[in-house]
Residue frames relative to the residue before (quaternion, step in Angstrom):
aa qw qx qy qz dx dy dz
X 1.0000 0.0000 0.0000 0.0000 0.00 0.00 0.00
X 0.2453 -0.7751 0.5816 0.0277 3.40 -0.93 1.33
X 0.3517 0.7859 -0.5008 -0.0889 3.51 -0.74 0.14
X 0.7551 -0.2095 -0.2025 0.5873 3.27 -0.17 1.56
X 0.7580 -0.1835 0.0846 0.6202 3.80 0.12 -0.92
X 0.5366 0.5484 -0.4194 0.4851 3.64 0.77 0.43
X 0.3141 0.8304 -0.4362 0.1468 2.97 -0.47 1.14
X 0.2936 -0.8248 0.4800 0.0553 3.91 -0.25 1.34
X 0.2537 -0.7477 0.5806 0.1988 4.25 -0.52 0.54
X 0.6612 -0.4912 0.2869 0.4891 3.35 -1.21 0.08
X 0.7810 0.2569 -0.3022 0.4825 3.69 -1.00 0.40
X 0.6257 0.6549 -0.1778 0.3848 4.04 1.06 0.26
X 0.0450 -0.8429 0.4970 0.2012 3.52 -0.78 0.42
X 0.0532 0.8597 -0.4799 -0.1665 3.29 -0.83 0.15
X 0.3249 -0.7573 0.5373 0.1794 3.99 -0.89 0.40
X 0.3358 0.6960 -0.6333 0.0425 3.68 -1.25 0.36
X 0.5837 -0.4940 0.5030 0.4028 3.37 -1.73 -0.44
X 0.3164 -0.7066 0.6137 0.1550 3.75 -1.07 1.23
X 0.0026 -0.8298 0.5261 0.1860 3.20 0.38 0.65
X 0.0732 -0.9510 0.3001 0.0129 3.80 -1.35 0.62
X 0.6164 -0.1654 -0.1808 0.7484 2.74 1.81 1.53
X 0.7154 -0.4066 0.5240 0.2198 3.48 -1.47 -0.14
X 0.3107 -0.6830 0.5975 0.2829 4.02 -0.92 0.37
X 0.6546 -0.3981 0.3657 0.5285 3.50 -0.73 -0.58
X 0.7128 0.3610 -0.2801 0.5321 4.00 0.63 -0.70
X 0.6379 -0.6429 0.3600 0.2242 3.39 1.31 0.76
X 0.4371 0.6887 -0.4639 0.3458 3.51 1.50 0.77
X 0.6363 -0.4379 0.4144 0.4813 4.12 -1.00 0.12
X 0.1378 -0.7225 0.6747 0.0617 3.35 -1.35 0.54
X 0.0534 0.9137 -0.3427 0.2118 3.06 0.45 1.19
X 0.4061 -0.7395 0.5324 0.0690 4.20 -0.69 1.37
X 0.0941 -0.7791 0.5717 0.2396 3.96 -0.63 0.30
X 0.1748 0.8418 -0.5071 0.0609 3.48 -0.61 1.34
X 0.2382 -0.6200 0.7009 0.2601 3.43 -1.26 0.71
X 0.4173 -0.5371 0.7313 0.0504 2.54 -2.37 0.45
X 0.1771 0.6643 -0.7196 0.0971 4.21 -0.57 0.42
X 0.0372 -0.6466 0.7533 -0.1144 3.54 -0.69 1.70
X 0.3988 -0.6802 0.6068 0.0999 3.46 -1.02 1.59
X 0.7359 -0.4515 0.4402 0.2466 3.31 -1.32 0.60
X 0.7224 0.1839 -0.1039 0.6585 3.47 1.06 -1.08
X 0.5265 -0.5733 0.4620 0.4250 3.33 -2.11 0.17
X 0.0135 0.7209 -0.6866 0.0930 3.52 -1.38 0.05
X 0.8588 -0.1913 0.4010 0.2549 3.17 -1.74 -0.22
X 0.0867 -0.7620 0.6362 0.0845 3.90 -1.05 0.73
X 0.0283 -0.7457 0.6620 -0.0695 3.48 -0.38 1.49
X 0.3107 -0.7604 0.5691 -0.0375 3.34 -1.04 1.56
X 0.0044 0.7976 -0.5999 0.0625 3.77 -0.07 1.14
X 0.1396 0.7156 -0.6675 0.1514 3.55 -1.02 1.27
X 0.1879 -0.7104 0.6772 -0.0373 3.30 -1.82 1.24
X 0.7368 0.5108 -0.2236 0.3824 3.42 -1.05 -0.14
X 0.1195 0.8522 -0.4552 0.2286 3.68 0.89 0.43
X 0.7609 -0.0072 0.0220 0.6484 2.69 0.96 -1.21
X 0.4506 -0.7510 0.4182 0.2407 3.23 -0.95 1.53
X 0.5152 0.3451 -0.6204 0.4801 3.92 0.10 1.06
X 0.7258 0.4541 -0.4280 0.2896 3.57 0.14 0.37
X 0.1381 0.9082 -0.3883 0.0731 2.94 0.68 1.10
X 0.3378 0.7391 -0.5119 0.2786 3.88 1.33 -0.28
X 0.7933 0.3304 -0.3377 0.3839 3.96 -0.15 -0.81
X 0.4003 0.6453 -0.5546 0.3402 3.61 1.06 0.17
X 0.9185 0.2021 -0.2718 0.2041 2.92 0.72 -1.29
X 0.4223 0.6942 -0.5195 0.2644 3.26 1.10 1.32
X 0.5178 0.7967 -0.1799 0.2544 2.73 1.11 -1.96
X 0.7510 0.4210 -0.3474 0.3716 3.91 0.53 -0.33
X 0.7002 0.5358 -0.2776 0.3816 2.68 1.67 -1.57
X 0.5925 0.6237 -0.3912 0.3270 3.52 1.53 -0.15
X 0.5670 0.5128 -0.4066 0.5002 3.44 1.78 -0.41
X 0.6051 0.4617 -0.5350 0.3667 3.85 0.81 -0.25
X 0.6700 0.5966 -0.2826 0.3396 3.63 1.01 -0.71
X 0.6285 0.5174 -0.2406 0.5287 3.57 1.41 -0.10
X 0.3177 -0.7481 0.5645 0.1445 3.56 -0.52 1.40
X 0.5056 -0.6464 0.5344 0.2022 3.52 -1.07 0.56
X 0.8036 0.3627 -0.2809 0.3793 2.96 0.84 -1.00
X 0.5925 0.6726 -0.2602 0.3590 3.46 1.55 0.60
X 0.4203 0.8602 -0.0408 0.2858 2.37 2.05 -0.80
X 0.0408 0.8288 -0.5536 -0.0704 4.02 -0.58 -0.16
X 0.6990 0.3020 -0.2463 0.5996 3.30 -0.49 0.84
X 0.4442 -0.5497 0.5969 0.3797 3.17 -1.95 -1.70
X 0.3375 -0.6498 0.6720 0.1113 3.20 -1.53 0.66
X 0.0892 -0.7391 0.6659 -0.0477 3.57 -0.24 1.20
X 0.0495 0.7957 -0.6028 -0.0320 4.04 -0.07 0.70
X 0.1037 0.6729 -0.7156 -0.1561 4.05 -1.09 0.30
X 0.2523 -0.7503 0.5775 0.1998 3.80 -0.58 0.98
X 0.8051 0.2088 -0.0988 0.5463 3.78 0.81 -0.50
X 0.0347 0.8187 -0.5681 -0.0754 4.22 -0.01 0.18
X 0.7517 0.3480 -0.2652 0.4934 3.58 0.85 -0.20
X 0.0903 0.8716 -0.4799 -0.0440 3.64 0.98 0.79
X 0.5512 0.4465 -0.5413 0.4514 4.13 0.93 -0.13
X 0.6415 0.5416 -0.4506 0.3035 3.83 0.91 -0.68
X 0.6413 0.5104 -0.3169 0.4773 3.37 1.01 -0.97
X 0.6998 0.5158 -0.3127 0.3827 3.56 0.59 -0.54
X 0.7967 0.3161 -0.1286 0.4988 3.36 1.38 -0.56
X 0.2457 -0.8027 0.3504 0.4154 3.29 2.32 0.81
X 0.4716 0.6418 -0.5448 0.2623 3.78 0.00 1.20
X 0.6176 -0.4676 0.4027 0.4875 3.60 -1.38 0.51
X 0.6452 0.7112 -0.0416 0.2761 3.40 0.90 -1.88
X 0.3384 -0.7455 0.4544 0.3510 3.62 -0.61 0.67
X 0.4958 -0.6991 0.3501 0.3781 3.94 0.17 0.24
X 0.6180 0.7065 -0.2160 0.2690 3.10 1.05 -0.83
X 0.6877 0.1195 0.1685 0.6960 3.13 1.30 -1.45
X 0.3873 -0.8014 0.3676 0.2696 3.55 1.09 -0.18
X 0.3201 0.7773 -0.4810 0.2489 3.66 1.54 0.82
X 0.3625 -0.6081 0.6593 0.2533 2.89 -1.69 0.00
X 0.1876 -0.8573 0.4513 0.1619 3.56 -0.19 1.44
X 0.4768 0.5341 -0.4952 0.4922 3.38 1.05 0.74
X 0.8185 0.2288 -0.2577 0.4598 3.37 0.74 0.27
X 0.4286 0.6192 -0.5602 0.3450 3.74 1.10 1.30
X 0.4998 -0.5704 0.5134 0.4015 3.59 1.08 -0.24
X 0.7388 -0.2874 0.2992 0.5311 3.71 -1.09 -1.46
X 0.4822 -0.7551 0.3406 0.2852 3.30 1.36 0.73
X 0.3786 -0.7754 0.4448 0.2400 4.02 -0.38 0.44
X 0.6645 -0.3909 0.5460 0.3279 4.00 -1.42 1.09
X 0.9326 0.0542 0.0186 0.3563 3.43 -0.25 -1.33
X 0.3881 0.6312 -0.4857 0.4638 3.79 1.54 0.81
X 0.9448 -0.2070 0.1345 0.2153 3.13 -1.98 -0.02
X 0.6429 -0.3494 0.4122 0.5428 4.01 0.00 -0.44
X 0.9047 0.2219 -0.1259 0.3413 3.39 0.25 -0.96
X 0.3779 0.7539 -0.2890 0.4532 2.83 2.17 -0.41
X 0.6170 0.3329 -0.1891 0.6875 4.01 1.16 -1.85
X 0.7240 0.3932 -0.5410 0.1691 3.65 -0.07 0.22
X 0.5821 0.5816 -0.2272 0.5209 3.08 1.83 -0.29
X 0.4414 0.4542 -0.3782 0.6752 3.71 1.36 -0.18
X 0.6923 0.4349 -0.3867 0.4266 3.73 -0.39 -0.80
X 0.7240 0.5346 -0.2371 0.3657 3.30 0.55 -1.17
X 0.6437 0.4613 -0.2049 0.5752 3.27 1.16 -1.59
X 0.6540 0.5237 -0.2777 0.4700 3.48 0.53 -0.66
X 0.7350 0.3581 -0.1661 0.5513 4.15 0.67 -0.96
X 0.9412 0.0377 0.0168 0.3354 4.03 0.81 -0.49
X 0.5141 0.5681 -0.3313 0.5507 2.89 1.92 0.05
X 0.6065 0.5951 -0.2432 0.4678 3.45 1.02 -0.87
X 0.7549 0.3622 -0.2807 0.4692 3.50 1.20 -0.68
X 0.1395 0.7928 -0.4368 0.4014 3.55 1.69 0.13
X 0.0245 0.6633 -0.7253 -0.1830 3.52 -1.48 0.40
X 0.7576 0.1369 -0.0023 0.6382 3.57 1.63 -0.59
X 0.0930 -0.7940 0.6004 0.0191 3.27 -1.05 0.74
X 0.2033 -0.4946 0.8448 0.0207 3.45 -1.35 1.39
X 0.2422 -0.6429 0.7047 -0.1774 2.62 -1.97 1.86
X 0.1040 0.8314 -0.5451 -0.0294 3.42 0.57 0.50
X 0.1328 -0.7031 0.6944 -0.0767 3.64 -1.10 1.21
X 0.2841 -0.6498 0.6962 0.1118 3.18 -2.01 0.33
X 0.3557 -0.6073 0.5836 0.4050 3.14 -1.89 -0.43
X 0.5094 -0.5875 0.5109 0.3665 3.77 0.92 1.49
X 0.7560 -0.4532 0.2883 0.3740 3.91 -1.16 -0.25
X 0.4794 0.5751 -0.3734 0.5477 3.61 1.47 0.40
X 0.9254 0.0338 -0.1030 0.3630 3.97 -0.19 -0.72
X 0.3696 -0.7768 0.4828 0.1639 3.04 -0.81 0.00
X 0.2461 -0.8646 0.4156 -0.1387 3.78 -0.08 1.67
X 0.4810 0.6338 -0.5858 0.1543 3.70 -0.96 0.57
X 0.3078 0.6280 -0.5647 0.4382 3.28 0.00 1.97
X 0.3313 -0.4502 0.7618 0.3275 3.90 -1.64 0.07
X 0.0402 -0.6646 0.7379 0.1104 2.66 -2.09 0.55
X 0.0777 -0.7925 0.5978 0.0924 3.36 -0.82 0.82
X 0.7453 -0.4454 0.4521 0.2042 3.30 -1.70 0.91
X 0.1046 0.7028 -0.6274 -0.3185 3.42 -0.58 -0.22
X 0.3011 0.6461 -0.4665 0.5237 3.82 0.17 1.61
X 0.7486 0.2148 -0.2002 0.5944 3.64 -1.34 0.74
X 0.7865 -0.0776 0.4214 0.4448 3.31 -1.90 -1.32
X 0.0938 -0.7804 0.6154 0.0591 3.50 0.10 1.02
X 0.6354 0.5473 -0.3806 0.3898 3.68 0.96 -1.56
X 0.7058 0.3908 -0.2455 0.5374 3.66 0.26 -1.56
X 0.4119 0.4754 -0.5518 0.5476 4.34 -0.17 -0.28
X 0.8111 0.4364 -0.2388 0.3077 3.56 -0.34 -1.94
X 0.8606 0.2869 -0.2362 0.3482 3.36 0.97 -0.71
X 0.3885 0.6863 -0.2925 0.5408 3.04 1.68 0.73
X 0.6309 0.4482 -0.2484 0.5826 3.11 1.34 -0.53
X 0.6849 0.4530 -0.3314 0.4646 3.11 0.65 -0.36
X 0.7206 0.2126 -0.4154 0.5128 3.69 0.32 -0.66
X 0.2768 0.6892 -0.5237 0.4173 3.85 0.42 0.92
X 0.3069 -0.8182 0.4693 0.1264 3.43 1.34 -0.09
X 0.3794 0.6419 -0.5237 0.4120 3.59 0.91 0.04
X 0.3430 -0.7159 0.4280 0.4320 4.25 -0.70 0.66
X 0.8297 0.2535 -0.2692 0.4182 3.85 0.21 -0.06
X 0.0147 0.8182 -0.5566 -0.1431 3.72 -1.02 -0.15
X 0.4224 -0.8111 0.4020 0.0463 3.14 -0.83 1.58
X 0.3169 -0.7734 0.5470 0.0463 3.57 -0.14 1.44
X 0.7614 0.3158 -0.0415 0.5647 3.71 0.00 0.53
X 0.2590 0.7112 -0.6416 0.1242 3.69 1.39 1.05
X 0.5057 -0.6729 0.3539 0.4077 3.70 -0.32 0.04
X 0.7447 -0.4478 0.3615 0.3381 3.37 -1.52 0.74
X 0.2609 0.7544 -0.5954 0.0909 4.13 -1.06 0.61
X 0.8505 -0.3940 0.3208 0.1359 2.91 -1.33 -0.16
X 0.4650 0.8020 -0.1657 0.3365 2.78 2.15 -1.40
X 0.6728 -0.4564 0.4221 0.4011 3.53 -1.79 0.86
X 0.5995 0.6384 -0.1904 0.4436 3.23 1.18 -1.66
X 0.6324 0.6001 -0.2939 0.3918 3.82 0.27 -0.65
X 0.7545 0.3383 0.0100 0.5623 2.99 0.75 -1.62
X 0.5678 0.4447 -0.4576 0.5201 3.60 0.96 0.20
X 0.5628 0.5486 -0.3525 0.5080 3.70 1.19 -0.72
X 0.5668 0.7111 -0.2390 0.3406 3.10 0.99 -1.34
X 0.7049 0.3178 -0.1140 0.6238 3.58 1.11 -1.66
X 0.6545 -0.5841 0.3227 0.3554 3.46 0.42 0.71
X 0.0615 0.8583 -0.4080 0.3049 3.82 0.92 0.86
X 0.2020 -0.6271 0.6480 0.3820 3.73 -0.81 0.28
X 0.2678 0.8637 -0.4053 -0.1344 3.46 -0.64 0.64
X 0.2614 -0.8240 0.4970 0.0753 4.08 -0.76 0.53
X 0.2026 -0.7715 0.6019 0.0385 2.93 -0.96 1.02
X 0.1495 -0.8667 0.4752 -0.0266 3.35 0.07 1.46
X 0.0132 -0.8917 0.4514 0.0310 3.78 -0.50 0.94
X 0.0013 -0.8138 0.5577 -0.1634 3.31 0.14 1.12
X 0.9092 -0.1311 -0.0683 0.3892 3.21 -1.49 1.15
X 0.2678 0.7446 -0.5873 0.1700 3.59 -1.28 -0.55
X 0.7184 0.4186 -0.1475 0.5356 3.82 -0.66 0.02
X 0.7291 -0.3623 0.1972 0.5462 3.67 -0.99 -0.68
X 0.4962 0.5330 -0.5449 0.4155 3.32 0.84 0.57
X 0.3665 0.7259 -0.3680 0.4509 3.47 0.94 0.47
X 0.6239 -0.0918 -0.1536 0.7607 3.69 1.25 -0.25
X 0.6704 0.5014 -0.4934 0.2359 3.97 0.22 -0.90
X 0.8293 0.2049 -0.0120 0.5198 3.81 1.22 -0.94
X 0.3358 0.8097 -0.4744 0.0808 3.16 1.30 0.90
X 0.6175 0.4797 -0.4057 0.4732 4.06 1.04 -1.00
X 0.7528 0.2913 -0.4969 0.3186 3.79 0.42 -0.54
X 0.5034 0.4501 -0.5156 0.5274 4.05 0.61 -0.25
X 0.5654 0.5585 -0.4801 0.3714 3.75 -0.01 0.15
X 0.7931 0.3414 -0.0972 0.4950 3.05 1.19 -1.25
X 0.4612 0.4858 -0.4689 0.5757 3.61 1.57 0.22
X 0.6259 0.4630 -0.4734 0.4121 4.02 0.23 -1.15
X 0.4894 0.6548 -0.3669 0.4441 4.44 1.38 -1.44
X 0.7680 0.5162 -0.1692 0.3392 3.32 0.59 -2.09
X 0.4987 0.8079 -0.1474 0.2773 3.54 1.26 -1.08
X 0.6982 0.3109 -0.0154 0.6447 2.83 0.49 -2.37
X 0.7783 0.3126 -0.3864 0.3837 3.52 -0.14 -0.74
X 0.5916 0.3757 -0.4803 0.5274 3.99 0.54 0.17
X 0.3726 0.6395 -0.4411 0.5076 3.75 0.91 0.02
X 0.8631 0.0872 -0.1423 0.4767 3.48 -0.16 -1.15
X 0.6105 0.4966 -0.5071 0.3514 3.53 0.62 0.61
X 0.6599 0.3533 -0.4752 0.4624 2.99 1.18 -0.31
X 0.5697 0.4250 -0.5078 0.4868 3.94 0.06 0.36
X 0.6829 -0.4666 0.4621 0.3199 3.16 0.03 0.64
X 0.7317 0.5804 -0.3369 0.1191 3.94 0.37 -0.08
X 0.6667 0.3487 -0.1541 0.6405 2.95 2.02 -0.47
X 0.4031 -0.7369 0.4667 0.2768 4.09 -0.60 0.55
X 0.6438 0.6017 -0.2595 0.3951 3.56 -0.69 0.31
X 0.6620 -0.5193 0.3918 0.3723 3.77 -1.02 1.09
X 0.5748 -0.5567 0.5581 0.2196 3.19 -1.78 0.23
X 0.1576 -0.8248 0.4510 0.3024 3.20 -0.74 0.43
X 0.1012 -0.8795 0.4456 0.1326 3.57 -0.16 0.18
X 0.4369 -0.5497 0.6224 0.3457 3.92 -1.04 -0.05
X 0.8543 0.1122 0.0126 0.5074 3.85 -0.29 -0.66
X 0.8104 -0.3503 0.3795 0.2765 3.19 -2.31 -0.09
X 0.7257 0.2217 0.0739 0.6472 3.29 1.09 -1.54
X 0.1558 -0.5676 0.7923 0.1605 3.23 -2.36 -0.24
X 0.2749 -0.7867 0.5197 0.1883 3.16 -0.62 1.42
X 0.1594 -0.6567 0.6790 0.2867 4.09 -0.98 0.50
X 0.1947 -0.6450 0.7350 0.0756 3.46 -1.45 0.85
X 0.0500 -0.6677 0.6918 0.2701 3.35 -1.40 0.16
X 0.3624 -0.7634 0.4810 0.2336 3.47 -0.51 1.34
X 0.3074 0.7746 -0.5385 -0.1250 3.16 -1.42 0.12
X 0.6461 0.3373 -0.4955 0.4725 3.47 0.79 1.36
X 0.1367 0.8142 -0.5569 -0.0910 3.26 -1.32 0.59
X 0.6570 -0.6811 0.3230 -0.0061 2.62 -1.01 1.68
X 0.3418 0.8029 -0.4523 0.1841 3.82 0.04 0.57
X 0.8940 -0.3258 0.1614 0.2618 3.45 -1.02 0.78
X 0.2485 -0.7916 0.5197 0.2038 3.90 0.06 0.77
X 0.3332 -0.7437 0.3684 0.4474 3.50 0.71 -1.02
X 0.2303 0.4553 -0.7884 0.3437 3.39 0.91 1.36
X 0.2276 -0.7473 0.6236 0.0304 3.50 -2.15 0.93
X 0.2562 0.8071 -0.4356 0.3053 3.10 -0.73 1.11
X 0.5610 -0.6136 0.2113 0.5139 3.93 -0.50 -0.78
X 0.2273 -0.8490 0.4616 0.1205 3.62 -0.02 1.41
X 0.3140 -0.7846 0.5324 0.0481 3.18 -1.36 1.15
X 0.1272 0.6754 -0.7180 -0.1096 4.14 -0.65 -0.35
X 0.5968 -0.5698 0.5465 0.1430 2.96 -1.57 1.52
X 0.0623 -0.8994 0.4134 0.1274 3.76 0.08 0.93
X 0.5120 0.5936 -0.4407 0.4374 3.13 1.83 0.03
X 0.4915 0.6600 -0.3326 0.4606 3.69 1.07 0.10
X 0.5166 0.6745 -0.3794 0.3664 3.81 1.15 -0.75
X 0.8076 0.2609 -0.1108 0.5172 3.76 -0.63 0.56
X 0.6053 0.4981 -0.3346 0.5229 4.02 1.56 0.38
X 0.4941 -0.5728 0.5920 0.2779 3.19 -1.84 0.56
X 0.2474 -0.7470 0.6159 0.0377 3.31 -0.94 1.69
X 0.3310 -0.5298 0.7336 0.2675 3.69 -1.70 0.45
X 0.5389 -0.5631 0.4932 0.3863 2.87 -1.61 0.20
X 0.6516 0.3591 -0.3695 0.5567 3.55 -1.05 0.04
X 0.4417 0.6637 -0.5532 0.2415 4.02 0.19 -0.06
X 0.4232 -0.6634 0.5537 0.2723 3.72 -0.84 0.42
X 0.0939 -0.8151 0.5694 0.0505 3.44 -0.46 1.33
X 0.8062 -0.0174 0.1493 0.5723 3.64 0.86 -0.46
X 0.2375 -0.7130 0.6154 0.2378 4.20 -1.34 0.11
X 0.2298 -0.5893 0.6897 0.3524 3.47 -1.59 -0.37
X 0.0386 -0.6485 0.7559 0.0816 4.27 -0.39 0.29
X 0.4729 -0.6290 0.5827 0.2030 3.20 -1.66 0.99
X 0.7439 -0.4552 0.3454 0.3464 3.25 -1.58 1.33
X 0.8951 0.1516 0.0689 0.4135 3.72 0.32 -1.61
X 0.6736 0.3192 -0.3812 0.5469 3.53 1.11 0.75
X 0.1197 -0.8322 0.4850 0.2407 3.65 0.85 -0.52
X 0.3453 0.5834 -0.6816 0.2753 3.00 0.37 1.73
X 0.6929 -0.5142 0.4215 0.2787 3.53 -1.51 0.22
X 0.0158 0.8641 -0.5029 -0.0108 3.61 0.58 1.04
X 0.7692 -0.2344 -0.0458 0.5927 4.01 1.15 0.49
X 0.3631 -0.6676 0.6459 0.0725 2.82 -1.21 1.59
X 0.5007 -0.5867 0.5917 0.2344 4.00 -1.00 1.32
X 0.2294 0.6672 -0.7071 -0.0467 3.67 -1.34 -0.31
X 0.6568 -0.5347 0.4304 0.3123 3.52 -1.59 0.33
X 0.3160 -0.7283 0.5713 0.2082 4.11 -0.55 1.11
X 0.7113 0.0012 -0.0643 0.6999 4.28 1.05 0.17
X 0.6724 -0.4309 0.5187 0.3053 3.23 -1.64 0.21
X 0.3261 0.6378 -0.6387 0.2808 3.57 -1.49 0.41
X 0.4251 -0.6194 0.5735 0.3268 3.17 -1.85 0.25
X 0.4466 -0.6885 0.5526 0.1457 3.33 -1.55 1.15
X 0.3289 -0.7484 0.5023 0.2818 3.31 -0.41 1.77
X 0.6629 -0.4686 0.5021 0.2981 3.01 -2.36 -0.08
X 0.3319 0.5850 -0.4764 0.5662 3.17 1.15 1.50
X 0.6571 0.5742 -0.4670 0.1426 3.03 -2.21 0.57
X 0.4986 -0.6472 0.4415 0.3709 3.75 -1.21 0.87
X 0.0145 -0.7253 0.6879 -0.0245 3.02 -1.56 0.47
X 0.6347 0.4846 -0.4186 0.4324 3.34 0.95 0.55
X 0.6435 -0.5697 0.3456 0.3767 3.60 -1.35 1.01
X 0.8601 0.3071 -0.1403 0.3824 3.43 -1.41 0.15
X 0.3432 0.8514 -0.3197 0.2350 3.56 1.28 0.29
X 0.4880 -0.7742 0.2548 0.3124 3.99 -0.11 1.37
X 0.8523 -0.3237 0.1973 0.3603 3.12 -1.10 0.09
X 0.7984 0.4501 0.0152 0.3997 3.15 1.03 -1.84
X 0.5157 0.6935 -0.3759 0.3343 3.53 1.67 -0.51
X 0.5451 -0.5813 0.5709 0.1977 3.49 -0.89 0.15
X 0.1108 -0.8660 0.4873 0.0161 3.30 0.02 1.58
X 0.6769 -0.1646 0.1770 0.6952 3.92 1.38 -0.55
X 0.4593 -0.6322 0.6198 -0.0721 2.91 -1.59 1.63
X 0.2156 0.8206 -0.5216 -0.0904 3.81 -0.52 0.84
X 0.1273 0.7916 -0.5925 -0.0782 3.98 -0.50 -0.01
X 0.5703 -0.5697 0.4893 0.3328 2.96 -1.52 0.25
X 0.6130 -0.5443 0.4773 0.3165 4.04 -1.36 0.49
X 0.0261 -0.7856 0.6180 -0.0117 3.28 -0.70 1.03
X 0.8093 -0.1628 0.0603 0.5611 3.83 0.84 -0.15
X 0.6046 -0.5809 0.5412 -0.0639 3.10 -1.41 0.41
X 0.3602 0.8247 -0.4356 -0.0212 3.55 0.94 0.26
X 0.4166 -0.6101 0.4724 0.4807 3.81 -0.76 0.38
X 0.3345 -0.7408 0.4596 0.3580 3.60 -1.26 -0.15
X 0.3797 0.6717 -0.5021 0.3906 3.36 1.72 0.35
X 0.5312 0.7563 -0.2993 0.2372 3.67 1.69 -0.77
């Protein structure tokens, strides 16, 4: 596997910067990617994190999982980016800095658009395209807290779905919602794809070593189940619930410090059920108490942290669609 001057032989790994255009003062734009070509042919699963530069927790796994993978064991490729928004991370923002985008919301990004626009076209264009599957790994940045697949309902719904599932993650959400995202539009082109959410929020110190080891658990049940890596699944539980989502839950604009009742994550709600309050910043009274707008279980998803924007995702609810064993 070649990609531009980065470039890894069978049994081999290799790392560099894709660079993909220029800023305006004519600095590198530039992608961290590894390469782990397996010894044998097989499948190209594409694993990226860091979209947005406050999510920065699976960087620091993600490499140590490419030292931990033998080439010569290997099938297929292992296309890894641990960080894709490196001005965001560098300037602790959601936002690319340049141009101030949100690269979750350029699509395949355009040849002749903005900075971040050609870095996302380049990108899509140099390594997404060579992708048979993509793991999307996301957070809840320092607001929510996540540990679910999401699948598209776009592209290869069936195969997406069952990727998500041996992903070992306990639930998977049928019905992530429609965006802009690299990830969309890979689903879009007919991709296995997953939107993996893992940690973010107070799992940021309260659950940081065991989401470490789900983001570990992930990729490697990822390539076993394509066929690229030998060996069992690992899993957390008996089952993987499928949900088919259909509320989401997000901020009215009373402001203040917003709670979600996390002992409630992974139950069957009533409607009218209290899912969570806002209490004001400097009286601590209860200035709106959340509740559920229809019945459903409330994924293992949601914000609990004070002061939290408009747009965040405050609780996830769908209805039970199966059961799957994980011995399955």
């Amino acid at each position: 596997m070649k990609i531009a001057s980065i470039e890894a032989r069978p049994g081999q790994r290799a790392f560099g910067m894709l660079k993909t255009g220029e800023t305006h003062g004519r600095f590198p734009v530039q992608i961290p990617l590894h390469i782990v070509e397996g010894a044998n042919p097989g499948p190209v699963l594409l694993v990226q994190a860091g979209v947005s530069g406050l999510e920065i927790e699976p960087s620091q796994v993600l490499p140590k999982i490419v030292g931990e993978i033998d080439p010569a064991t290997l099938s297929g490729t292992l296309l890894l980016v641990p960080l894709l928004n490196i001005s965001g991370f560098e300037f602790e923002q959601e936002n690319a800095v340049w141009d101030d985008k949100n690269l979750n919301a350029l699509g395949r990004g355009r040849s002749d658009g903005t900075v971040s626009e050609q870095m996302i076209h380049a990108y899509y264009q140099q390594v997404v395209a060579l992708a048979d599957a993509l793991i999307d790994i996301r957070t809840g940045a320092q607001w929510g807290y996540y540990r679910y697949a999401g699948v598209y309902r776009t592209g290869d719904v069936d195969t997406s779905k069952a990727l998500a599932v041996a992903l070992g993650l306990p639930q998977v959400l049928v019905g992530q919602p429609q965006d802009d995202s690299i990830a969309y539009e890979a689903a879009g082109d007919g991709k296995a794809v997953v939107s993996a959410w893992i940690g973010g929020g107070p799992g940021l110190r309260d659950y940081r070593d065991d989401d470490m080891a789900r983001i570990r658990r992930a990729v490697l049940n990822a390539l076993k189940h394509l066929g690229m890596l030998a060996g069992e699944l690992e899993v957390e539980g008996d089952t993987v619930s499928i949900l088919d989502g259909h509320t989401f839950i997000k901020p009215t604009g009373e402001r203040g410090f917003t709670f979600i009742d996390k002992a409630k994550r992974g139950r069957q709600l009533e409607r009218g059920e209290q899912l969570g309050y806002v209490r004001h910043p400097y009286t601590g009274d209860v200035i709106e108490t959340i509740t559920a707008p229809r019945p459903g279980i409330m994924l293992h998803a949601g914000a609990s942290w004070p002061l939290v924007p408009e747009d965040v995702t405050l609780a996830i609810l769908g209805d039970l669609v199966e059961e799957v064993p994980t011995g399955s």
